[in-house]
N, CA, C and O atoms as CSV, one atom per row, in Angstrom:
chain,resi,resn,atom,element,x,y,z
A,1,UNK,N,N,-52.500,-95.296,-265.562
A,1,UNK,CA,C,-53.841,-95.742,-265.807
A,1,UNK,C,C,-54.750,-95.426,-264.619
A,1,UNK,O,O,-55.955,-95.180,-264.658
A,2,UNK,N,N,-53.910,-95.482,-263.514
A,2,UNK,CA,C,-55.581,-95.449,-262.131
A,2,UNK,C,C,-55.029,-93.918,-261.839
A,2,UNK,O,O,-55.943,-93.332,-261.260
A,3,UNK,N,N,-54.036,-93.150,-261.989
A,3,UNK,CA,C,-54.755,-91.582,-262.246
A,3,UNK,C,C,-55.377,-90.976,-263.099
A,3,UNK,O,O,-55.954,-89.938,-262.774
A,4,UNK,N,N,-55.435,-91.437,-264.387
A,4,UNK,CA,C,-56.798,-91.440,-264.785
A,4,UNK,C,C,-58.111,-91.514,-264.390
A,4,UNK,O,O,-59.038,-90.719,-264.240
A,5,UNK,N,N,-57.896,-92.888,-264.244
A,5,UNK,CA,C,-59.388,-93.201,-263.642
A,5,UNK,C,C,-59.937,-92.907,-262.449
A,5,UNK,O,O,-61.068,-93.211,-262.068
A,6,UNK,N,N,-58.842,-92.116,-261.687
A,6,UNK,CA,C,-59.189,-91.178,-260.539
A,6,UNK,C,C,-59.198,-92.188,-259.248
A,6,UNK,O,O,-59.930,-91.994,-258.277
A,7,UNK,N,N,-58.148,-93.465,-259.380
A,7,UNK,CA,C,-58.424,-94.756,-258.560
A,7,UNK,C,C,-57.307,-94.815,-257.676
A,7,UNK,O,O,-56.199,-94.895,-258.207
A,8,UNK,N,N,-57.372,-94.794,-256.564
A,8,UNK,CA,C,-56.095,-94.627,-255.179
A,8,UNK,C,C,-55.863,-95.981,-255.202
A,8,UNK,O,O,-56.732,-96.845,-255.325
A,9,UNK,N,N,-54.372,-96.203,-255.052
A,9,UNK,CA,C,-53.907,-97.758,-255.016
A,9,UNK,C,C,-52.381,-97.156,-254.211
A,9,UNK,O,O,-51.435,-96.458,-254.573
A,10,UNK,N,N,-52.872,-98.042,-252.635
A,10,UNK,CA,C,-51.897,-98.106,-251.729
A,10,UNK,C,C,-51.344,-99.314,-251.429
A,10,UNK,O,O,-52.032,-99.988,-250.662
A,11,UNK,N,N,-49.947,-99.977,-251.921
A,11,UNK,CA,C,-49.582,-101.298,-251.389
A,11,UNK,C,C,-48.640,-100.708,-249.825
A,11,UNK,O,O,-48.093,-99.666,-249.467
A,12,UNK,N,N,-48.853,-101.946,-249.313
A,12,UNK,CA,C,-48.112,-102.324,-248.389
A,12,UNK,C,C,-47.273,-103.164,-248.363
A,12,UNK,O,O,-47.376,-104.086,-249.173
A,13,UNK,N,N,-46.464,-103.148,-247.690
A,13,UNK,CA,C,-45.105,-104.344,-247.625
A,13,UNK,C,C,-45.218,-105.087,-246.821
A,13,UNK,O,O,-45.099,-104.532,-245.729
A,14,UNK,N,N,-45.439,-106.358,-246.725
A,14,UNK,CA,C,-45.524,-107.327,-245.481
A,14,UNK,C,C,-46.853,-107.771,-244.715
A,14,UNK,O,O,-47.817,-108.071,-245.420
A,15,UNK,N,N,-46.915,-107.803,-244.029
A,15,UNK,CA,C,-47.893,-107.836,-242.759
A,15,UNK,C,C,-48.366,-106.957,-242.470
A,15,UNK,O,O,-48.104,-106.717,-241.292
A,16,UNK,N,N,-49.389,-105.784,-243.186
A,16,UNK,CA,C,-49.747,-104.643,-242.705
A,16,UNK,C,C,-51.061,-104.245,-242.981
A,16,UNK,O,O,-51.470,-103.387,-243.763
A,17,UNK,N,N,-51.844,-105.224,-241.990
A,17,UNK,CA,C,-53.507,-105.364,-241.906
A,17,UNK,C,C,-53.667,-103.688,-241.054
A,17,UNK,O,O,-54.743,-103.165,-241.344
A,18,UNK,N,N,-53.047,-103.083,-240.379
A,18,UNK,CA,C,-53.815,-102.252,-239.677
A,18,UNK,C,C,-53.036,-101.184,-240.239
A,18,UNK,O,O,-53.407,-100.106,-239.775
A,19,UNK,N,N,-52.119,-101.081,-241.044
A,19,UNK,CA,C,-51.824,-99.803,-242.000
A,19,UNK,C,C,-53.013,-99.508,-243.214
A,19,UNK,O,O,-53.459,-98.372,-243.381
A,20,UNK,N,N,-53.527,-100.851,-244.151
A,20,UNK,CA,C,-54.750,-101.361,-244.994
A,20,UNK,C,C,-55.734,-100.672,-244.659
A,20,UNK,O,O,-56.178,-99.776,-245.377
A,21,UNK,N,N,-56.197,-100.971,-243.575
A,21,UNK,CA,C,-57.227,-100.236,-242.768
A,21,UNK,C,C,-57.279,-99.193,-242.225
A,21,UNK,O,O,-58.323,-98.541,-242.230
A,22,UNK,N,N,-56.334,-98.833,-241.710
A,22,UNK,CA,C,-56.122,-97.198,-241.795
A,22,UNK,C,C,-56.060,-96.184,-242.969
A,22,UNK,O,O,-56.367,-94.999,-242.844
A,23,UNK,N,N,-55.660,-96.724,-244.050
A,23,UNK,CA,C,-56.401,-95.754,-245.039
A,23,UNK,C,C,-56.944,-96.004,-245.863
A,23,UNK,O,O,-56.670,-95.546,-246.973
A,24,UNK,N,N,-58.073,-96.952,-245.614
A,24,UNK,CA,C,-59.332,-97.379,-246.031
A,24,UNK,C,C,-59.990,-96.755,-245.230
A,24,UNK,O,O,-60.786,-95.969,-245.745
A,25,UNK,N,N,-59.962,-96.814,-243.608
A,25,UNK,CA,C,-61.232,-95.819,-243.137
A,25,UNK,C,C,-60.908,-94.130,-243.156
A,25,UNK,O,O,-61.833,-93.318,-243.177
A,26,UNK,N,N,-59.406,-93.703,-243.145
A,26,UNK,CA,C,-58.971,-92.170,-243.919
A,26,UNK,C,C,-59.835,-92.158,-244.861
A,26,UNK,O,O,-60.894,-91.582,-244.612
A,27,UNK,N,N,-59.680,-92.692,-246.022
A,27,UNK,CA,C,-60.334,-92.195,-247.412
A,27,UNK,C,C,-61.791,-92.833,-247.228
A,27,UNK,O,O,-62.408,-92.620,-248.272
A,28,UNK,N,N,-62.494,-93.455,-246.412
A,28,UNK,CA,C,-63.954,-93.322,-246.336
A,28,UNK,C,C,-63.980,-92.003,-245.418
A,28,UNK,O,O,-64.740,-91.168,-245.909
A,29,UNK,N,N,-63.422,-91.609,-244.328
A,29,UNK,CA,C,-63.991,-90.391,-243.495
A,29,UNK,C,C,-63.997,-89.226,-244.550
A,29,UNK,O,O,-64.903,-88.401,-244.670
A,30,UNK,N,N,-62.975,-89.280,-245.211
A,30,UNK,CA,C,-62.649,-87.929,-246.146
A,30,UNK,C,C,-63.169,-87.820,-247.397
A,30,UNK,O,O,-63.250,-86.717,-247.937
A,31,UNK,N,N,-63.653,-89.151,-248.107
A,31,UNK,CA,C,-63.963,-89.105,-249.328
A,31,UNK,C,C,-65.139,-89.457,-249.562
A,31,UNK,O,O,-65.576,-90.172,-248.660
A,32,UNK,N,N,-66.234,-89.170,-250.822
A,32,UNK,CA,C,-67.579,-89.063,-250.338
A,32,UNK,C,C,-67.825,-89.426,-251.496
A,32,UNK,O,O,-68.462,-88.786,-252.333
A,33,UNK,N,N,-67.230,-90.702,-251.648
A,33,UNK,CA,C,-67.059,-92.037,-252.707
A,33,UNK,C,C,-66.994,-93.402,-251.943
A,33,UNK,O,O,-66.360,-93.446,-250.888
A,34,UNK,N,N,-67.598,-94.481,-252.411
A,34,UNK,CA,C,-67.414,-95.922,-251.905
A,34,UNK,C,C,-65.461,-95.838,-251.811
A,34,UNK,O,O,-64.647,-95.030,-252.257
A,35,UNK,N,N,-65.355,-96.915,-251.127
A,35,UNK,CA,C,-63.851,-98.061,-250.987
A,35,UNK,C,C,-64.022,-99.105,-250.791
A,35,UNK,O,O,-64.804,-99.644,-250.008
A,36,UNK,N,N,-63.158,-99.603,-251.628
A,36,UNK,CA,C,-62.861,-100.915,-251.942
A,36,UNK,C,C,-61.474,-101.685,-250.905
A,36,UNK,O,O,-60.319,-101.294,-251.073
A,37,UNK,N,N,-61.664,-102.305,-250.321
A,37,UNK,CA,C,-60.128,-103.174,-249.968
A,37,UNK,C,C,-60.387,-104.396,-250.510
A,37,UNK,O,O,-61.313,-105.171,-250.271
A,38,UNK,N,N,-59.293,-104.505,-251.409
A,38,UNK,CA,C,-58.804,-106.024,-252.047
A,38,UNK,C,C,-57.813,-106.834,-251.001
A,38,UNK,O,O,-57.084,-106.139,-250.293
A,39,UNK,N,N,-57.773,-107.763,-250.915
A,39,UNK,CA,C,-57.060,-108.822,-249.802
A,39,UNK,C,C,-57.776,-109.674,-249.599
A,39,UNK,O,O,-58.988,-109.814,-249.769
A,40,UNK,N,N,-56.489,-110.698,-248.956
A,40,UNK,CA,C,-56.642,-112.212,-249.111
A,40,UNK,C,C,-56.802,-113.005,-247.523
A,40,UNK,O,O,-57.042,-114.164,-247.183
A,41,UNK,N,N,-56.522,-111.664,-246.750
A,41,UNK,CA,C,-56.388,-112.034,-245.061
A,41,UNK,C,C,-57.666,-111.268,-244.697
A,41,UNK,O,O,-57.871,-110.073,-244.911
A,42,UNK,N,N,-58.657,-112.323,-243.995
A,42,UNK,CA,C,-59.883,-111.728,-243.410
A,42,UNK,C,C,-59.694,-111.063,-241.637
A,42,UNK,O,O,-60.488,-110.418,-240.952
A,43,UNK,N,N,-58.477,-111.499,-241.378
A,43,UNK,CA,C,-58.269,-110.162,-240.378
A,43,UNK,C,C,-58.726,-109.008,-240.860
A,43,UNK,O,O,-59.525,-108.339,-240.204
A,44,UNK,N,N,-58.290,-108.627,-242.049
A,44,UNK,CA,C,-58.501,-106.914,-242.524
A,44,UNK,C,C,-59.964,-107.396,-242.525
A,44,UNK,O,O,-60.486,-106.715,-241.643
A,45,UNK,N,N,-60.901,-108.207,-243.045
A,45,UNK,CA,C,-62.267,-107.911,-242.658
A,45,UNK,C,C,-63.013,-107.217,-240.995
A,45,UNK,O,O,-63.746,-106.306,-240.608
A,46,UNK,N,N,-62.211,-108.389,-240.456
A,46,UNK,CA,C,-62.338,-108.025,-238.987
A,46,UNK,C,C,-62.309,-106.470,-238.544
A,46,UNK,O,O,-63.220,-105.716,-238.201
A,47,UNK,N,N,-60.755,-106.257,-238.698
A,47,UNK,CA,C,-60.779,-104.366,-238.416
A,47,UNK,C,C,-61.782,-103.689,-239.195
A,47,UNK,O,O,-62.593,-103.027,-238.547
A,48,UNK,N,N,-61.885,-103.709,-240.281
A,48,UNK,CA,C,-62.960,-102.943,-241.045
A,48,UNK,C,C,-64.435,-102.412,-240.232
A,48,UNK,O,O,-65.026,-101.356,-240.012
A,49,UNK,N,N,-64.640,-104.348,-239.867
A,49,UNK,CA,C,-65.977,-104.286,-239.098
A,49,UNK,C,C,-65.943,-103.603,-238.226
A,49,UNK,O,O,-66.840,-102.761,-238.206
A,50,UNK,N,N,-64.859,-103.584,-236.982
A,50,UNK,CA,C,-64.461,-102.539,-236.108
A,50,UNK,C,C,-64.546,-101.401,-236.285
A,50,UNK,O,O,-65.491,-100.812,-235.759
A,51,UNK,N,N,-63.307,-100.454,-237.327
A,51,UNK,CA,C,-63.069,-99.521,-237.259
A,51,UNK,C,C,-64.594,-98.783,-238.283
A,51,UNK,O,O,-65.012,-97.679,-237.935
A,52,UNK,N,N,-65.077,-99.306,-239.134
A,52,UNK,CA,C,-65.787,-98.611,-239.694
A,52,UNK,C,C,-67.660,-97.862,-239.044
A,52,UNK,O,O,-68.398,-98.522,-238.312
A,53,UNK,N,N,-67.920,-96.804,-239.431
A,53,UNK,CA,C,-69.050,-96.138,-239.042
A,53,UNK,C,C,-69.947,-95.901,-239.468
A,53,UNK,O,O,-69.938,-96.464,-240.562
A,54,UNK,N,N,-71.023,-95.282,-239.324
A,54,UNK,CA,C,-71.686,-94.435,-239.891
A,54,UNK,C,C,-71.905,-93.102,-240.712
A,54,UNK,O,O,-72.669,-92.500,-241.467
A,55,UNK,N,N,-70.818,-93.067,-240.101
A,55,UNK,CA,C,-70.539,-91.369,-240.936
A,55,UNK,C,C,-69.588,-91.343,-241.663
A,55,UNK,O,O,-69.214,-90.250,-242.088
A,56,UNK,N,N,-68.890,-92.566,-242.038
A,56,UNK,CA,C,-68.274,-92.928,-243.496
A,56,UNK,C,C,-69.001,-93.092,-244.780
A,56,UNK,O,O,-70.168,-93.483,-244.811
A,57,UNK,N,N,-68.270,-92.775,-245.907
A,57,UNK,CA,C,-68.663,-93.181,-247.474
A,57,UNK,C,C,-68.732,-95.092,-247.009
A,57,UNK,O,O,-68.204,-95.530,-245.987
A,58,UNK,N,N,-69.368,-95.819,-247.857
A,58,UNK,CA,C,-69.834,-97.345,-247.958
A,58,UNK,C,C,-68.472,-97.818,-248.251
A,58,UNK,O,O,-67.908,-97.420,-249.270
A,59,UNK,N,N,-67.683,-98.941,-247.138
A,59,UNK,CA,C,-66.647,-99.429,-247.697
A,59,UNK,C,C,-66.613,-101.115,-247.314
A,59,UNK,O,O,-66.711,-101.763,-246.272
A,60,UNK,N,N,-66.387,-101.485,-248.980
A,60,UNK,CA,C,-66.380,-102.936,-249.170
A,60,UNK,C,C,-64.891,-103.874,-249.329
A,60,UNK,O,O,-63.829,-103.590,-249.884
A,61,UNK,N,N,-65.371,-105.196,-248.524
A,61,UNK,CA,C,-64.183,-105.872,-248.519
A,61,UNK,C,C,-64.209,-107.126,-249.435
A,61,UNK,O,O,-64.674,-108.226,-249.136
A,62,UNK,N,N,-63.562,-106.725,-250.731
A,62,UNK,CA,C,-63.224,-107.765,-251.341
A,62,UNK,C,C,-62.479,-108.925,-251.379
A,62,UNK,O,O,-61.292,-108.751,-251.655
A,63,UNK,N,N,-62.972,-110.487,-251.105
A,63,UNK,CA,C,-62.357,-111.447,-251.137
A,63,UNK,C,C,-61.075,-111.594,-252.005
A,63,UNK,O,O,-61.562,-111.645,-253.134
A,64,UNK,N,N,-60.027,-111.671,-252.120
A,64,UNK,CA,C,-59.270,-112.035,-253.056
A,64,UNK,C,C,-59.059,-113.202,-253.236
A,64,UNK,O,O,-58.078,-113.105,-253.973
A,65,UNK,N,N,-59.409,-115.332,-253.011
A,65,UNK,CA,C,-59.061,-115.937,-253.108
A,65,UNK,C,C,-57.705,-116.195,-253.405
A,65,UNK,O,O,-57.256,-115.733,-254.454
A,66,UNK,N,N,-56.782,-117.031,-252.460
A,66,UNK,CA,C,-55.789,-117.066,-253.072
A,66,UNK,C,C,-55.540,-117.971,-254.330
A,66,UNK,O,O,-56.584,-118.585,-254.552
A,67,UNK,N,N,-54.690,-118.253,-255.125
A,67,UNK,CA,C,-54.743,-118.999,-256.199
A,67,UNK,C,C,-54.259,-120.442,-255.606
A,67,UNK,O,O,-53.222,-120.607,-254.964
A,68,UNK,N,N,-55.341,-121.600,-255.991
A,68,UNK,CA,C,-55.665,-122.397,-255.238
A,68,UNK,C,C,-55.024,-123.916,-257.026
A,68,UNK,O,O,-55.511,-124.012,-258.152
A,69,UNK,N,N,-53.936,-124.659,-256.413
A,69,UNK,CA,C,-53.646,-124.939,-257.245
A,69,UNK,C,C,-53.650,-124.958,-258.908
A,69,UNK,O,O,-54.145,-125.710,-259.747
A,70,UNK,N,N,-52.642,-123.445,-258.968
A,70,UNK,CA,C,-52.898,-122.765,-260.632
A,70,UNK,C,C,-54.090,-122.444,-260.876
A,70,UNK,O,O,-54.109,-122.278,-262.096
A,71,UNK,N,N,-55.301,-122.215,-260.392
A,71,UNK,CA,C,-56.575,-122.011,-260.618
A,71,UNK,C,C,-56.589,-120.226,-260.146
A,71,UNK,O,O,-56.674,-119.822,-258.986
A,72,UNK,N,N,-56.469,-119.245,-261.551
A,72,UNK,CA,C,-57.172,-118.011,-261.152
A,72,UNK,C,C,-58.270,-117.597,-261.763
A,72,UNK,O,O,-58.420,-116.438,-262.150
A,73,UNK,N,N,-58.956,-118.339,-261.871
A,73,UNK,CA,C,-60.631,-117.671,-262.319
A,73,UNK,C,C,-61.408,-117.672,-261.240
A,73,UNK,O,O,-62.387,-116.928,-261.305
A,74,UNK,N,N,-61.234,-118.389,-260.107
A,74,UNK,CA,C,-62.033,-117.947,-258.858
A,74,UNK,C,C,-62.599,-116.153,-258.900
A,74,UNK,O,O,-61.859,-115.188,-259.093
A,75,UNK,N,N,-63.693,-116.123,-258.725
A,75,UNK,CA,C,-64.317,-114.694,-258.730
A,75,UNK,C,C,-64.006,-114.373,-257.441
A,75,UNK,O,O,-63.690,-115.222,-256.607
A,76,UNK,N,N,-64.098,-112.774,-257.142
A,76,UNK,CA,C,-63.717,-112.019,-256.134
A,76,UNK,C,C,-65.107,-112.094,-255.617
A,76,UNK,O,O,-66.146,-112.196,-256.270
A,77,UNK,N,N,-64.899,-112.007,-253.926
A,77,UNK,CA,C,-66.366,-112.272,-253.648
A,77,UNK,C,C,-66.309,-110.437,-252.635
A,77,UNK,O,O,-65.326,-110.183,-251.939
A,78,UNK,N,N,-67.423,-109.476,-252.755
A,78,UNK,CA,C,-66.808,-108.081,-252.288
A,78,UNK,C,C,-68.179,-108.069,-251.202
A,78,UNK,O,O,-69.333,-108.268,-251.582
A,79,UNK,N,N,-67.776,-107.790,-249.781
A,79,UNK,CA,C,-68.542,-107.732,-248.572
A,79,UNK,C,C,-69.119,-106.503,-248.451
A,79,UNK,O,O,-68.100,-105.820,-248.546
A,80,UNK,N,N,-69.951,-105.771,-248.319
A,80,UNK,CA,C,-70.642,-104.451,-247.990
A,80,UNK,C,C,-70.315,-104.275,-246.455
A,80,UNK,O,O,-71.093,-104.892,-245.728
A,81,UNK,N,N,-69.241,-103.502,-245.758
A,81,UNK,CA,C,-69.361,-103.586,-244.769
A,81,UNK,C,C,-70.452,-103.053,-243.518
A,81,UNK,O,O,-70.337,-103.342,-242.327
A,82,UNK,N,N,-71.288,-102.392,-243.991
A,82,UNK,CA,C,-72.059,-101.366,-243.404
A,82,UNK,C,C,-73.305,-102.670,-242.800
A,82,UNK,O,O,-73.848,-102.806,-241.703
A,83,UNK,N,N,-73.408,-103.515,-244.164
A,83,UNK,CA,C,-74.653,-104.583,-244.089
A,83,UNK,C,C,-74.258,-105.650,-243.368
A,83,UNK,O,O,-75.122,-106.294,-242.773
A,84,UNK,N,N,-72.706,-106.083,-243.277
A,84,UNK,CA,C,-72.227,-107.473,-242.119
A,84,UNK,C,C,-72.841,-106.717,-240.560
A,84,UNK,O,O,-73.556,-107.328,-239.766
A,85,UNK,N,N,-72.324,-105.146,-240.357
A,85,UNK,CA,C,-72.318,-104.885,-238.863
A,85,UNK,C,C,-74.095,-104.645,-238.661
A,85,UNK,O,O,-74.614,-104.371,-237.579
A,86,UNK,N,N,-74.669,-104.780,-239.663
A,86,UNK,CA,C,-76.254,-104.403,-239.268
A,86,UNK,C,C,-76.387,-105.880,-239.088
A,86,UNK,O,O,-76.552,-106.124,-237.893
A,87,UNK,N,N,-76.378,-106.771,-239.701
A,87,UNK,CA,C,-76.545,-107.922,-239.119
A,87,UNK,C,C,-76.298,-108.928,-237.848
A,87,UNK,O,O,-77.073,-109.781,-237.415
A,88,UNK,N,N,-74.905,-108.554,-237.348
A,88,UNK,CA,C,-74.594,-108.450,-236.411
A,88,UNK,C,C,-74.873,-107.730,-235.320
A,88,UNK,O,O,-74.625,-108.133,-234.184
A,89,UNK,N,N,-75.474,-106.477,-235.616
A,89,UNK,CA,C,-75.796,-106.028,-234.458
A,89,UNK,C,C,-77.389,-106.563,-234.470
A,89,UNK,O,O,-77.985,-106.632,-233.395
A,90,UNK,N,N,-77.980,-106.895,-235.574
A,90,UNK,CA,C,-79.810,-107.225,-235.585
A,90,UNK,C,C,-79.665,-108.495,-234.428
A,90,UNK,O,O,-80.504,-108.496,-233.527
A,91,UNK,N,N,-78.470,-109.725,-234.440
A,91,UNK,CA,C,-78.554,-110.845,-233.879
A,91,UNK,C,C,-78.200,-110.538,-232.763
A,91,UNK,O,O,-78.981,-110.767,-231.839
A,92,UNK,N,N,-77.354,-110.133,-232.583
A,92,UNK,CA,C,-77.097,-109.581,-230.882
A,92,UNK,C,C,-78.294,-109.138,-229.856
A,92,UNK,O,O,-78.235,-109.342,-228.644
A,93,UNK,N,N,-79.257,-108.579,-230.443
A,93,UNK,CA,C,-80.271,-108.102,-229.594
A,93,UNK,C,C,-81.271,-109.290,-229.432
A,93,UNK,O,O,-82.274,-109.161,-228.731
């Protein structure tokens, strides 16, 4: 179904916030399409904010809520990362 839809889906095994992010910002340097990261650990927000640039495709970090006693209709909440670091850098000055 997601080679069809022409949709890259990389799991990781374990604890692997800075593998996540490494080819999330690969396929923004190289690809000249948005990205998406789904996850539930806002560390990977953190690196994102870090590692990501300007001269990347737009890549967003989607909240995944975890499932919060049997409750999965919680909506995904998806961060624009380009617009957190402009903000951050607007307050800094």
């Amino acid at each position: 179904m997601f080679l069809q839809t022409r949709i890259r889906v990389t799991q990781a095994e374990g604890d692997a916030d800075t593998e996540i992010v490494s080819v999330a910002v690969q396929l923004a340097t190289s690809a000249n399409r948005p990205v998406a990261v789904v996850a539930e650990d806002t560390d990977i927000l953190v690196l994102l904010l870090y590692h990501c640039n300007t001269d990347m495709s737009e890549v967003y970090f989607c909240l995944r809520p975890k499932a919060i006693l049997g409750c999965t209709t919680v909506p995904v909440k998806c961060i624009q990362i380009s617009v957190v670091q402009h903000e951050i850098g607007a307050q800094g000055m």
